[in-house]
C-alpha positions as CSV (number, residue, x, y, z in Angstrom):
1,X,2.3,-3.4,-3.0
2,X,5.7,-2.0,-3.4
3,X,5.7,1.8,-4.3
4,X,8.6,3.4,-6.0
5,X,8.4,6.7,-3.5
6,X,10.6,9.9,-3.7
7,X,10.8,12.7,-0.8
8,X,11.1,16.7,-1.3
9,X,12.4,19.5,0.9
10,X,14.5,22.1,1.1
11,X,17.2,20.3,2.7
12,X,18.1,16.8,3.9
13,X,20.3,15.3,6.0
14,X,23.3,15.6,7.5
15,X,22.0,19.1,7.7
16,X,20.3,19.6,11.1
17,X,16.3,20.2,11.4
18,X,13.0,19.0,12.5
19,X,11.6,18.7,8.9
20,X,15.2,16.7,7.9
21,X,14.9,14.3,10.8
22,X,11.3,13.4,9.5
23,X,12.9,13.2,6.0
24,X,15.5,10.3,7.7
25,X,13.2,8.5,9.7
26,X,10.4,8.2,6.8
27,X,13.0,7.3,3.9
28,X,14.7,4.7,6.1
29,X,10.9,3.3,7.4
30,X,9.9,3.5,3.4
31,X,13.1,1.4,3.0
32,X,12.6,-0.9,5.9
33,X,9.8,-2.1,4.0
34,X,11.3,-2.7,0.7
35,X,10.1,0.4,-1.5
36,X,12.4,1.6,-3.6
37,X,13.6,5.3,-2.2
38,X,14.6,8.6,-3.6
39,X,15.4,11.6,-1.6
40,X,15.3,15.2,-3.6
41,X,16.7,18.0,-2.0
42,X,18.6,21.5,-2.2
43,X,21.4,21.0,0.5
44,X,22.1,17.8,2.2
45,X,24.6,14.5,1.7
46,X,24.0,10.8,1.3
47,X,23.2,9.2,5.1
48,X,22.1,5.6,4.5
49,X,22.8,2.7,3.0
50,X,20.1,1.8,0.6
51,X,18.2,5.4,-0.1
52,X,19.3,7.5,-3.5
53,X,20.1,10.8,-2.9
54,X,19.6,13.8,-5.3
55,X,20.8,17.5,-4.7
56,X,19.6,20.1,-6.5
57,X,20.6,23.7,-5.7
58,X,17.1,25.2,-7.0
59,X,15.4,23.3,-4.7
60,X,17.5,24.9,-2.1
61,X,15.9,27.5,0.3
62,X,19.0,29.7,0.6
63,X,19.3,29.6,-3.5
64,X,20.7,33.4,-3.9
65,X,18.9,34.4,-6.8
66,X,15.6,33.3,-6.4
67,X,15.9,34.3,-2.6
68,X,17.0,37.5,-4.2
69,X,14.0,37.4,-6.9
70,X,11.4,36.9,-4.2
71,X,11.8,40.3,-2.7
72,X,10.1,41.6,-5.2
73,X,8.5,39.1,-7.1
74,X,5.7,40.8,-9.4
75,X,8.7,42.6,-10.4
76,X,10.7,39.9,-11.7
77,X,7.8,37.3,-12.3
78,X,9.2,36.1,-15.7
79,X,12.5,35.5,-14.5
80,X,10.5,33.2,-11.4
81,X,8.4,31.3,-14.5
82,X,11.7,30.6,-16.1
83,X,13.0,29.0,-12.7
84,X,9.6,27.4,-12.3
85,X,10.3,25.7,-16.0
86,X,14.0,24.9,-15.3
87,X,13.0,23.0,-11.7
88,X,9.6,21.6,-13.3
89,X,12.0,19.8,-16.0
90,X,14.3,18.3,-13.5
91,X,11.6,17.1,-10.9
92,X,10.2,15.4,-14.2
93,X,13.5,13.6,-15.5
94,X,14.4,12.6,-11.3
95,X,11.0,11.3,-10.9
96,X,10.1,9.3,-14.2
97,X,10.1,6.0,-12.7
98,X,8.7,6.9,-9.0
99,X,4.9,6.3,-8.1
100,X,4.4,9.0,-5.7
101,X,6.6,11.9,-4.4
102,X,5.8,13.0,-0.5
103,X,6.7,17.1,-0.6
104,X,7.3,18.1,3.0
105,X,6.9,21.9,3.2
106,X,8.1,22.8,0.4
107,X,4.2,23.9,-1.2
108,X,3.5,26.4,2.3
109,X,6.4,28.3,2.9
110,X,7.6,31.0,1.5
111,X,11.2,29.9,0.9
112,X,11.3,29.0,-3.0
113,X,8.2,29.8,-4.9
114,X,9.6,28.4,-8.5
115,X,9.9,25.4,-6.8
116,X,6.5,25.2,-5.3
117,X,5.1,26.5,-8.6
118,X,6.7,23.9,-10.2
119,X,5.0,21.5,-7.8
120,X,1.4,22.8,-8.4
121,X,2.8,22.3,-12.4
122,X,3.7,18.7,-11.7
123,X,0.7,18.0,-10.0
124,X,-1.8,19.5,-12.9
125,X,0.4,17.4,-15.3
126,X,-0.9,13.8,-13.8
127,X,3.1,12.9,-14.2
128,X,3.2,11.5,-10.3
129,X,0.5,11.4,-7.4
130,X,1.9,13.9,-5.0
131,X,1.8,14.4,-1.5
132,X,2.0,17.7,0.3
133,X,2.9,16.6,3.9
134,X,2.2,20.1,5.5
135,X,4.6,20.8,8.8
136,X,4.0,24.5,9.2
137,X,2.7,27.6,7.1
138,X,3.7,31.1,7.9
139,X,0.0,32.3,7.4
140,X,-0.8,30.6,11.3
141,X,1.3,33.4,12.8
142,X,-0.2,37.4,13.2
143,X,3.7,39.0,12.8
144,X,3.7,36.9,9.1
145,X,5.3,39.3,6.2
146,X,2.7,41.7,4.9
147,X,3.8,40.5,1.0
148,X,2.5,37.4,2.0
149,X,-0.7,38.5,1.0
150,X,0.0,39.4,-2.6
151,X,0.7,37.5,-5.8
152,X,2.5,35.5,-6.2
153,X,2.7,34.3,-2.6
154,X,-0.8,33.4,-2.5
155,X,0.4,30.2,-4.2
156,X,0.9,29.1,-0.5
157,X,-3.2,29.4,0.4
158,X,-3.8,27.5,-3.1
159,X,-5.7,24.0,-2.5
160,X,-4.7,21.8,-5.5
161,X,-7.5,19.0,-6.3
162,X,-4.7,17.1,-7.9
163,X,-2.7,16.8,-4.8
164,X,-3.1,15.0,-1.6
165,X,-2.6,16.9,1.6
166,X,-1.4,15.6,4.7
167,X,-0.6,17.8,8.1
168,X,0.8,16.5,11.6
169,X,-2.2,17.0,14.0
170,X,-6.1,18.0,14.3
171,X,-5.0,21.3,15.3
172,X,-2.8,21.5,12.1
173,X,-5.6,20.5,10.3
174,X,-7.8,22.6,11.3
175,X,-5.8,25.6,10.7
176,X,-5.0,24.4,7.1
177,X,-8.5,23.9,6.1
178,X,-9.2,27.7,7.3
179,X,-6.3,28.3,4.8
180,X,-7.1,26.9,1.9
181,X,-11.1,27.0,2.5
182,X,-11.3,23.3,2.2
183,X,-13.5,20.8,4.0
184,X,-11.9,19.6,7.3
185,X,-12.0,15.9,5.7
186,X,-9.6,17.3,2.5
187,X,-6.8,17.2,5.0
188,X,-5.8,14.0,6.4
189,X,-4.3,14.0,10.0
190,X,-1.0,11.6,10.4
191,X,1.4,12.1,12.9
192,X,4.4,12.8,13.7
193,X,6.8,9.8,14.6
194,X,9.5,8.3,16.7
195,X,11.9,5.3,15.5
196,X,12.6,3.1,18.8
197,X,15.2,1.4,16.2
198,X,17.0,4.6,15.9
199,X,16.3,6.5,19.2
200,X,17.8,3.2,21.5
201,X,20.4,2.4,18.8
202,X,19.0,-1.5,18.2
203,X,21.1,-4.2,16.9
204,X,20.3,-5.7,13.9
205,X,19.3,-8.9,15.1
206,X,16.9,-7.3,17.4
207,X,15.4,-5.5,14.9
208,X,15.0,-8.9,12.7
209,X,13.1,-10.5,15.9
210,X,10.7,-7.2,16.4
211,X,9.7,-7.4,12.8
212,X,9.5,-11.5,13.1
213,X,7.2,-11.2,16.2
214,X,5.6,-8.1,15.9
215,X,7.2,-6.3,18.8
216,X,6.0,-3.0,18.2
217,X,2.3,-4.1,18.3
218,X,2.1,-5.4,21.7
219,X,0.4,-4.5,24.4
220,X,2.3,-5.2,26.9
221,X,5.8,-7.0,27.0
222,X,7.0,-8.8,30.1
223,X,10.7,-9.5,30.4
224,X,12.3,-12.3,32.3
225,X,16.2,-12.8,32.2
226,X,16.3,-16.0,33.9
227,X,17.8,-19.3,33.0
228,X,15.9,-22.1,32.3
229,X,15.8,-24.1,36.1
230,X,12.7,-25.0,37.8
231,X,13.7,-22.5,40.8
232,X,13.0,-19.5,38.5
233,X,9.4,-20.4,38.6
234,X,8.9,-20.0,34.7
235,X,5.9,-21.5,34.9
236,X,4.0,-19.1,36.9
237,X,5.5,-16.5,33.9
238,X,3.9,-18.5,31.4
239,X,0.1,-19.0,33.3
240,X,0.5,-14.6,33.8
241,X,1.2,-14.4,30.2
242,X,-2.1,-16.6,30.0
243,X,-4.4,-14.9,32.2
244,X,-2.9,-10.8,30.5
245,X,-3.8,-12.6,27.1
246,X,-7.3,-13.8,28.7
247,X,-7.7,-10.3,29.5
248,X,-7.6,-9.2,25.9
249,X,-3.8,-8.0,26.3
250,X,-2.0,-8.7,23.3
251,X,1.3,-9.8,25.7
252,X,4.6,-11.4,25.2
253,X,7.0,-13.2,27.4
254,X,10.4,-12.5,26.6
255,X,12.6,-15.3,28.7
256,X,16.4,-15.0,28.0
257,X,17.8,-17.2,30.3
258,X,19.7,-19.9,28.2
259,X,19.4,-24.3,28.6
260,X,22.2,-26.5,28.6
261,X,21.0,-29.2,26.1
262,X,23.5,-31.6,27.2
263,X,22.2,-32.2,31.1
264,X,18.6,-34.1,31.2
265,X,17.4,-32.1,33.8
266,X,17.2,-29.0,32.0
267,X,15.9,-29.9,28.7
268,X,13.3,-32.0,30.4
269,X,12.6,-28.8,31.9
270,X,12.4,-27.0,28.9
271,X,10.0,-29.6,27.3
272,X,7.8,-28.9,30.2
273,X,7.5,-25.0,29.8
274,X,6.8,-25.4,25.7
275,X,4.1,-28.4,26.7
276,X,2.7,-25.6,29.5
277,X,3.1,-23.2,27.1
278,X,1.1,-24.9,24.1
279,X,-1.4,-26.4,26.5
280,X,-2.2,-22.9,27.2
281,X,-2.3,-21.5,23.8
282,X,0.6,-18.7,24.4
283,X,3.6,-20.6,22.7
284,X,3.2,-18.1,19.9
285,X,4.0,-15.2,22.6
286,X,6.5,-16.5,24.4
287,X,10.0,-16.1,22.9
288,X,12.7,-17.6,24.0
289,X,15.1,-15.4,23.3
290,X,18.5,-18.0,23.8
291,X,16.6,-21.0,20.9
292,X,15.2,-18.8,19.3
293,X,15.4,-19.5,15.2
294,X,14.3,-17.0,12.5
295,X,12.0,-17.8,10.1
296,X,15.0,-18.1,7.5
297,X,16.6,-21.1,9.6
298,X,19.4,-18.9,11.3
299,X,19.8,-18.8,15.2
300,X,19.8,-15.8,17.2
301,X,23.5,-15.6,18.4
302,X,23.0,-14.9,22.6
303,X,24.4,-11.8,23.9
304,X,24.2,-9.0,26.4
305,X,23.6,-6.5,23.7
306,X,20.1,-8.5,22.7
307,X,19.6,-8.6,26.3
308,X,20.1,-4.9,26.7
309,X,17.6,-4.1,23.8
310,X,15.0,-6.2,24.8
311,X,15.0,-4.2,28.4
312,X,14.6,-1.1,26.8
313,X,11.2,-2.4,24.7
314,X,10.1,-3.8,27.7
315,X,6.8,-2.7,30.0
316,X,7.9,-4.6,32.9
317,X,10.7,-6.6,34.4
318,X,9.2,-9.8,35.5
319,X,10.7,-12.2,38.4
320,X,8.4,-14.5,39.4
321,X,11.6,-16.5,41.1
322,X,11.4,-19.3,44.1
323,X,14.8,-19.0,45.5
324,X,17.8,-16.4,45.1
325,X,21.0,-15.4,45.9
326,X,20.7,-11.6,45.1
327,X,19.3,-10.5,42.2
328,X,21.5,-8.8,39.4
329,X,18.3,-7.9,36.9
330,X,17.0,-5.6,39.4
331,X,19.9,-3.1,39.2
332,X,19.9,-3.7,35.8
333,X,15.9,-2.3,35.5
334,X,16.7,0.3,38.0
335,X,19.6,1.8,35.6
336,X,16.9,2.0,32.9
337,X,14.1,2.7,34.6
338,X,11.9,-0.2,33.8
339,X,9.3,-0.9,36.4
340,X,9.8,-4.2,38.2
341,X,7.3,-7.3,39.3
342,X,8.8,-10.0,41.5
343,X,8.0,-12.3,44.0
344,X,8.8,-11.2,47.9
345,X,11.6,-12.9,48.7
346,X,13.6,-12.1,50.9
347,X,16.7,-11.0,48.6
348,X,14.5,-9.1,46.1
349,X,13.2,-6.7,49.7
350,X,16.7,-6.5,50.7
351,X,17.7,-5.2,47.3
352,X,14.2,-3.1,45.8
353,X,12.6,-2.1,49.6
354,X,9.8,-0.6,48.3
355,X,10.7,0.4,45.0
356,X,8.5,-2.2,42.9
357,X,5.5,-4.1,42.7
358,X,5.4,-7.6,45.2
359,X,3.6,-10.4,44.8
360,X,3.0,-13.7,46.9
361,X,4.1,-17.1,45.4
362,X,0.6,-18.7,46.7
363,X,-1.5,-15.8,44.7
364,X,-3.3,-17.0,41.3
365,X,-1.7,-16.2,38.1
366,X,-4.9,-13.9,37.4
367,X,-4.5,-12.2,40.6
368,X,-0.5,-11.7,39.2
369,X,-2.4,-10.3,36.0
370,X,-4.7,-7.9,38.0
371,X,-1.7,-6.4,39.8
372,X,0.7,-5.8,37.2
373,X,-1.8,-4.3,35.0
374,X,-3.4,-1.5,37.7
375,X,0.4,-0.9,38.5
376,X,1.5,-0.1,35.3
377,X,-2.0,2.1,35.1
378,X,-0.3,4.0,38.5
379,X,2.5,4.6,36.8
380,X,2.2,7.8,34.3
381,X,5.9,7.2,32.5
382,X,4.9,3.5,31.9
383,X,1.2,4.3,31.0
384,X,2.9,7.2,28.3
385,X,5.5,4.6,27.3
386,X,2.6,2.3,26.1
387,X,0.8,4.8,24.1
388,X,3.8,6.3,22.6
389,X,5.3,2.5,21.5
390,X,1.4,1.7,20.2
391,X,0.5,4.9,18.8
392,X,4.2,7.0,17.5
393,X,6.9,4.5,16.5
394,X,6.9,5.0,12.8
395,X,6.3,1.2,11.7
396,X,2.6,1.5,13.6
397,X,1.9,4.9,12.1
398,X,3.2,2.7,8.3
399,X,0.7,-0.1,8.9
400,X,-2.0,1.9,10.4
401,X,-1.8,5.1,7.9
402,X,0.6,5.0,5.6
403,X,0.0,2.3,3.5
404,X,-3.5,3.1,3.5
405,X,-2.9,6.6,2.2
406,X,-0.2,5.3,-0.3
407,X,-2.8,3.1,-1.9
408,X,-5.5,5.6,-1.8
409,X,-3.1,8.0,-3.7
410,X,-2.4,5.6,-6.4
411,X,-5.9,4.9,-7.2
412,X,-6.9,8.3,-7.0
């Protein structure tokens, strides 16, 4: 299903902050995955294509009166009620049409309490399933303000049955359920993410084949820039994807290297790997990159930049070659720091020495498997590369946890 989903804070981009990058990456993933997306905030500008932006001063952290209210707020409570009204009546007239509203924040710090009273309002109302994805609370630290402890602060230790709570670790959870005297299971655990699209500045068409073929759920991805010609040894790539896929690695081949369709040769060639490959049962996860058609008919146009992208969501350059001259994709892994699997010919030694992984052209294509797999498992970076790409890029953490959550907070 398609939610209608808004996001709170005190601030959004272009201003700079840990809480506002998490606001980017999660309206843009929310976006990437057709719901319709609003972003509510005190201070901040429009920064995508696509996502609605609201600013509202009172939602603002650095608003002067209520920042000048809160310093002595039993004092001027009414005036802080008749904030709580004024910003309870606009959240309700911005969010009429939306589904669910994800608050990050903005309901445990101390920074705006009409606004998080106006939250707790919202939430008591039934208007909108909210979410109160919780980053941080002052209460964790011992120097914390000694007012914190008084009304109406204590707002900011209040659990809310009407509102779903959501924090960034166990640790975080932990600590919040010592907070609000909850049980441990009242605060759901999700992550903190990273966007590979964003981070390494992906094309668009790359990002059209990662959503096409699942990139970003892989296991392990081999890359092979090689052109289509029986002395690159293709088919010993193919029978290692085979033999990492009999292993219960959910692998891909991505093989680059462009066909001339005009010269016999080469296209017999190329009839010969997708046969190999089918016969096997791995044409499904081998893409080739230089024919390769999307789903809506269109080709993917060749170029260095594709080629550049697909290095950098790559476990392991893969060269598996007969005969070379030199060997420009070494250099190329070396500037990126992918780790590198090739056959020891002489011109990959004379180029990498000792600097990657060998194997002989007479060893089994499960033997290949075996080796690349335990040197990967050597390599800490590459091992941490893995998890991070499997268990932090933000369209994992959507289809493991987030749309789970987002239908268990409409039902509820």
């Amino acid at each position: 299903m398609r939610f209608n989903i808004a996001l709170l804070h005190y601030s959004c981009p272009p201003v700079v902050g840990g809480v506002e990058e998490i606001i980017r990456q999660q309206a843009s993933l929310f976006y990437r995955y057709h719901h319709p997306v609003k972003i509510l905030a005190g201070m901040g500008d429009y920064f995508k294509n696509g996502i609605e932006i609201e600013i509202h001063p009172l939602f603002s952290s650095r608003h002067k009166e209520i920042s000048k209210l809160q310093k002595d707020p039993l004092k001027h409570l009414e005036n802080l009620h008749t904030y709580e009204e004024t910003i309870f009546e606009i959240l309700k007239e911005s969010l009429h049409d939306f589904d669910i509203l994800i608050a990050h924040n903005v309901l445990t710090m101390p920074y705006n309490l009409p606004l998080t009273m106006a939250l707790h309002h919202l939430a008591d109302s039934r208007l909108i399933s909210i979410i109160s994805w919780n980053h941080d609370s002052p209460y964790f630290y011992a120097n914390y303000p000694p007012e914190l402890d008084s009304e109406p602060y204590q707002i900011l230790k209040s659990f809310n049955p009407n509102i779903t709570y959501v924090t960034i670790s166990e640790s975080r959870a932990k600590e919040f359920s010592q907070l609000y005297r909850s049980k441990p299971k009242a605060i759901e655990v999700i992550p903190n993410g990273v966007d590979p699209i964003r981070f390494f500045r992906l094309g668009d068409q790359t990002i059209r084949l990662i959503k096409e073929e699942n990139l970003f759920q892989a296991d392990l991805i081999l890359a092979q820039p090689s052109r289509l010609h029986p002395r690159k040894n293709i088919e010993l790539s193919i029978e290692v994807l085979h033999a990492l896929k009999q292993q219960g690695k959910k692998a891909k081949l991505l093989l680059t290297g462009a066909f001339d369709p005009h010269e016999a040769k080469t296209v017999q060639y190329f009839n010969k790997l997708n046969r190999l490959a089918e016969d096997l049962n791995v044409r499904r996860d081998l893409i080739m990159v230089a024919d390769y058609t999307f789903k809506s008919g269109e080709k993917l146009p060749a170029s260095r930049v594709i080629m550049h992208d697909l290095y950098l969501l790559s476990d392991i350059l893969f060269l598996p070659s007969k005969q070379e001259g030199f060997g420009i994709p070494l250099l190329e892994a070396g500037m990126i720091k992918l780790p590198i699997a090739c056959s020891n010919i002489p011109p990959f030694q004379s180029i990498a020495g000792d600097h990657v992984l060998y194997f002989d052209l007479n060893e089994t294509a499960d033997e290949i498997a075996d080796k690349i797999l335990n040197f990967l498992e050597s390599l800490g970076p590459a091992r941490w590369f893995r998890k991070v790409m499997n268990d932090y890029v933000w369209d994992n953490i959507y289809h493991r946890n987030l749309v789970p959550l987002l239908n268990r907070v409409i039902k509820k």
